[in-house]
N, C-alpha and C positions, 0 to 999 in steps of 0.2 A: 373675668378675673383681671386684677389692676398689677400691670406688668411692674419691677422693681427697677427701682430709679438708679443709677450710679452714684450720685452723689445728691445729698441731703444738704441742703444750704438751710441755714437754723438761725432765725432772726427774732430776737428777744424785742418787746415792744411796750415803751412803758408812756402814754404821754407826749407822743412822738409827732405830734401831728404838723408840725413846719417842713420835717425831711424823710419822712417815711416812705411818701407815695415815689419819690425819687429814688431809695434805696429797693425799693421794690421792683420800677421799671428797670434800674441797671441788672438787677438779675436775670429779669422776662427777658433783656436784651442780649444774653450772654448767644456765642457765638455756637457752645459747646449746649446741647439742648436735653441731652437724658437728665435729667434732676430733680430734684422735687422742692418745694418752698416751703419752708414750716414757718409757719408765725405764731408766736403765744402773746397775746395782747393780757399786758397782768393789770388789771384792773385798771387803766386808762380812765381821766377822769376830761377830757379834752376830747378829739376829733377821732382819737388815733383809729378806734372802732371803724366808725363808719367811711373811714379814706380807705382800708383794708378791706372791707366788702365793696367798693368801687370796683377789684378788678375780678375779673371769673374765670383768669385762666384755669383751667383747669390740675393743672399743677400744683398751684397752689394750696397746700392745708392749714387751713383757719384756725384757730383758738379764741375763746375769747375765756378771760377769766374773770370773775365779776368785783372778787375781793384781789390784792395786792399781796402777793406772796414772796414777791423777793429777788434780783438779778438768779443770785445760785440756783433756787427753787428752779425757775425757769428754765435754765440751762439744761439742767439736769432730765428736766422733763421733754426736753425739746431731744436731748439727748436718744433718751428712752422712747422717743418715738420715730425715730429715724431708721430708714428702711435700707439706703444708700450701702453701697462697700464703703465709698469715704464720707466725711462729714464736712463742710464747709462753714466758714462762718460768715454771717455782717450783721454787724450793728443798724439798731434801726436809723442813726443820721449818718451816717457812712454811702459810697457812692464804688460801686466796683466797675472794673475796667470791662469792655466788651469780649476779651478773650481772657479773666482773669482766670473762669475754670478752664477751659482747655487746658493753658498754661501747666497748672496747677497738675488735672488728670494725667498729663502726658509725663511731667515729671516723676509723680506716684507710679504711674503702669511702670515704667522703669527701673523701679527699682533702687531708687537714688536714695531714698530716705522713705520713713516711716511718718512724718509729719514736716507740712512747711508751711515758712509765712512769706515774704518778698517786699521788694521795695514798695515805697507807696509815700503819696506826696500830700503833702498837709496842706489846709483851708483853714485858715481863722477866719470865721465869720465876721470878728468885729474890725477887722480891720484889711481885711480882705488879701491878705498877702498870703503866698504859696511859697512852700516848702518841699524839697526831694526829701526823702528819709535818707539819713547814714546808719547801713545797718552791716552786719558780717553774715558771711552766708555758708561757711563751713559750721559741720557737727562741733568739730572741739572749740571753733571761737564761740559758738552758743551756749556750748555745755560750761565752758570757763567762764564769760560773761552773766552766764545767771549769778553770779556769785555776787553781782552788783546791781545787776537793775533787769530787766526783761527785755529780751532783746527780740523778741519776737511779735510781730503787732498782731493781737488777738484777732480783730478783725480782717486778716486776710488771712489767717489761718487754714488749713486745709490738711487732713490726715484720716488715715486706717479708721475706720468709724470700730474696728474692736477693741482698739485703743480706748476712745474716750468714753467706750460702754465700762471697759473692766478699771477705769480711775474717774470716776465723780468725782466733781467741783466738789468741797469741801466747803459746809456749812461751817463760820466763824470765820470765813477768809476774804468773805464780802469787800468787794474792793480793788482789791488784789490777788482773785480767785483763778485767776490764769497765771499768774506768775507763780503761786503753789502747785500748780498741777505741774508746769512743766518743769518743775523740779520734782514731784512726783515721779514723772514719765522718762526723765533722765537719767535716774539713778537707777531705773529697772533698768536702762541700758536700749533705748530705741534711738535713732537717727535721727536728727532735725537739720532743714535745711533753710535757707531764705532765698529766694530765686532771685537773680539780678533783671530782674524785672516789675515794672509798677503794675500791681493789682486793684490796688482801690484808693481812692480821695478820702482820707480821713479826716473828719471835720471834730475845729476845733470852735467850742461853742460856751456861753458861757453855763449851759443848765445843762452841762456834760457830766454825768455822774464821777467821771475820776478827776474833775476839778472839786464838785462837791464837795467830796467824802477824802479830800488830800489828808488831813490829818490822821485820821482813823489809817487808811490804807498805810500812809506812812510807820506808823506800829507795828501792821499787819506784816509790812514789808521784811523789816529790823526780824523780826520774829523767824518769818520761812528762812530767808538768808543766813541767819545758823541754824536752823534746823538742815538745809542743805547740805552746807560746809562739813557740816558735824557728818550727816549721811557719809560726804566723798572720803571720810577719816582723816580729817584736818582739825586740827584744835581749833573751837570756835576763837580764841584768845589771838587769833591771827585775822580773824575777821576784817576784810578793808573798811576803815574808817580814819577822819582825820587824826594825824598823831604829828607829835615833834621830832626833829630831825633824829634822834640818837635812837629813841624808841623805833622808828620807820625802818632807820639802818637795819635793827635787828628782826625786827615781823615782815617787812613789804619783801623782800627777796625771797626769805625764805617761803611765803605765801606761793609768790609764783613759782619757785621751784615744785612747792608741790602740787599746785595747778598743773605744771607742763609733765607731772609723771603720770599725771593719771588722766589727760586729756593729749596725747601727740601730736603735736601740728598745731597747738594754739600762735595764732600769728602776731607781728610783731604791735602791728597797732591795738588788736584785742588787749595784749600785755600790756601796753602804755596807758590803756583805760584802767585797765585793772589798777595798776599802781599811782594813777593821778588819784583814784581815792584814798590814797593813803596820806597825800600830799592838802596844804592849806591851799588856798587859792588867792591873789592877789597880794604876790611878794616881794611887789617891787621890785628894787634894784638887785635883788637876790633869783628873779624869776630864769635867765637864762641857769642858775647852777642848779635849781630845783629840774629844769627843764632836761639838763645833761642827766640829771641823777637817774632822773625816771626815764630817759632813752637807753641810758648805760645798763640798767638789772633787766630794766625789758630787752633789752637786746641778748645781753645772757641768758635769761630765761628761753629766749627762743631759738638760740642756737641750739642747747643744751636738750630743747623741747622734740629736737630734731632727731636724740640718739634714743 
């Protein structure tokens, strides 16, 4: 009988064949060694097949699909067969660090949060430069921050595998199918954390599906972002988006005030993100009074965020 693994690393595989067999070894390499590998190769029409039966660890569990079913599909199913307590993620061109699970386990046994992501340093392939991620690593700067963009990078992700049994990826959210889950997973009220720590090499490439599909996801995006908003009981009509000065006066504050009652402890820079969205960009000789505006109600908001 095949002993259960701790964590389930779940790597979606579409076509993949330049950066796979690399994302593959980074794992076989990890420090932390209970886990299991699941691959679903979704109808690959390139190498990606046959570079995945290259290796025989045994750890490893294969898929092969013959037709193209979908990133969500995949997830879902990858999801649905994972044996682990927690789940782990990477992408198949993605590169994780050699102690990313440890890391990650040691945080979870602890009891610090219910799911995390962590810093992690970007690759552009075409031009070959590197990048830290700026990311926040407290529950309320993540919980407030969904409000504007995803602030957790799916692929270093790691959490409770009862979690991502009892909320499926939602089919129609293709794209931007982790940025609806973790507003999903928010609103029921679980913990997120991002470890000040680098997990994984995120590669940035040009046949990256969320370069791809940037339009579409952008839609997708506008759409969960008040479905969110509206969840936390905020008027979607406060939604951060650009506006003119007299309008912003009356929505951008009052937004964070009600951010900081229902998130404590959102911090001062999370704030300032929040309400740069409200703000135009490139305002010239007017940019140091834009810049005061939006230091002055973030800084209220987080005093205030305080009591």
């Amino acid at each position: 009988m095949f002993s259960v693994p701790m964590i389930s690393v779940l790597m979606p595989a579409y076509n993949a064949e330049k950066f796979i067999g690399a994302a593959i070894t980074s794992v076989l390499n990890q420090t932390f060694k209970d886990f299991e590998l699941c691959i679903l190769n979704d109808g690959s029409t390139d190498r990606t097949a046959e570079i995945i039966d290259q290796f025989n660890d045994p750890r490893i569990i294969k898929i092969h699909q013959s037709q193209n079913s979908g990133l969500v599909s995949v997830r879902n199913t990858l999801i649905a067969l994972a044996r682990g307590k927690y789940i782990a993620y990477l992408d198949n061109d993605d590169v994780a660090f050699p102690d990313r699970l440890a890391k990650q386990y040691a945080f979870l046994e602890a009891d610090k949060a219910d799911i995390c992501s962590g810093d992690y340093e970007t690759f552009n392939e075409e031009t070959g430069e590197k990048k830290l991620s700026k990311v926040r690593y407290s529950d309320a700067d993540i919980k407030a921050l969904i409000t504007v963009y995803c602030p957790l990078c799916n692929p270093a992700v790691m959490g409770r595998a009862e979690i991502f049994k009892k909320f499926p990826y939602i089919v129609g959210n293709d794209h931007a199918e982790d940025y609806s889950l973790w507003q999903e997973i928010a609103l029921a009220g679980y913990r997120f954390a991002n470890l000040r720590d680098k997990l994984i090499i995120y590669r940035i490439h040009p046949k990256q599906i969320s370069r791809l599909a940037l339009e579409s996801a952008s839609l997708i995006f506008d759409r969960c972002r008040t479905s969110y908003i509206s969840g936390l009981g905020i008027s979607p009509d406060l939604t951060p988006k650009k506006m003119y000065f007299y309008e912003r006066l009356q929505k951008a504050p009052q937004f964070l005030l009600e951010i900081s009652r229902r998130f404590r402890g959102v911090s001062f820079s999370a704030n300032c993100q929040i309400y740069s969205r409200f703000q135009h960009r490139r305002n010239g000789i007017l940019t140091p009074f834009t810049r005061f505006e939006r230091f002055l109600f973030s800084g209220i908001a987080t005093l205030l965020g305080k009591f």
